[in-house]
N, C-alpha and C positions, 0 to 999 in steps of 0.2 A: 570926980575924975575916974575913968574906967581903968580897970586892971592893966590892958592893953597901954593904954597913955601911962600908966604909974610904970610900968617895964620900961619903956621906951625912954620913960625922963631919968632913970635910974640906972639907964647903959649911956645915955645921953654925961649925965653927970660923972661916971665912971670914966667916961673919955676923956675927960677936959682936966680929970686931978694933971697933978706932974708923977712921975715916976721916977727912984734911980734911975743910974744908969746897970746896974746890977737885973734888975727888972726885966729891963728889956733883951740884953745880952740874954737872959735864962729864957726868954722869948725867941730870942734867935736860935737858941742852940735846941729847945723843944721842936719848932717847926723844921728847922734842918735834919733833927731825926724824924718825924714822922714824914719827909718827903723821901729823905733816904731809905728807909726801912719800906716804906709804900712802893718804891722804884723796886726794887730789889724784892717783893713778893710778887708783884704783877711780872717781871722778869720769869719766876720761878714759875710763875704756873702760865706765863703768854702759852703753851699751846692749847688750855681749857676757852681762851677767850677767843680765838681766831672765830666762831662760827656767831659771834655779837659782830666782826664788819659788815656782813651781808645784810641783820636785821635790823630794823628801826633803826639807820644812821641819826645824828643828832651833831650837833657844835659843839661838845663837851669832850675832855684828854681824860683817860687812865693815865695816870702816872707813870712815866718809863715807859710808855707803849707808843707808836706811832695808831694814827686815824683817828678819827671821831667818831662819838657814840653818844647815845640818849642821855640825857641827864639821869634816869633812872638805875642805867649802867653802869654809867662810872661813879654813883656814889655809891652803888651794891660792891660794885668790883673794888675801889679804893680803900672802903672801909674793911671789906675780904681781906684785901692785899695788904694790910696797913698791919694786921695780926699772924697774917700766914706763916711768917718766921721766924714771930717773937724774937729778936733781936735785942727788943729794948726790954727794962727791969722790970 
């Protein structure tokens, strides 16, 4: 079996345990702050981002932002945005 298939049966398997319900609640509350804290950086610097609408449009959201942009954009800009205001510990 290739590396590749040994990852894939081993996020496979990772999926199918059962979890608390402890587990997924600290699931909940991680993704609600990196969506909040990511909203709230892309907010803080929207006027650095205004000249990405004109360039290579795409189907992908910045966070908090209105428009679409490349998929290369908005994972530079979100992962940017996601630290810009350290917020979190």
């Amino acid at each position: 079996m290739s590396i590749s298939l040994k990852f894939v049966q081993m996020i496979y398997d990772f999926a199918k345990q059962e979890y608390p319900s402890r587990v997924y609640d600290k699931a909940h509350l991680t993704l609600m702050d990196y969506l909040c804290v990511t909203a709230a950086g892309n907010r803080a610097l929207q006027y650095k981002f205004e000249d990405l609408k004109s360039s290579d449009s795409g189907i992908n959201t910045i966070i908090g932002l209105d428009g679409q942009y490349s998929m290369m954009q908005a994972a530079m800009v979100n992962a940017y945005s996601s630290h810009y205001l350290e917020l979190d510990d």
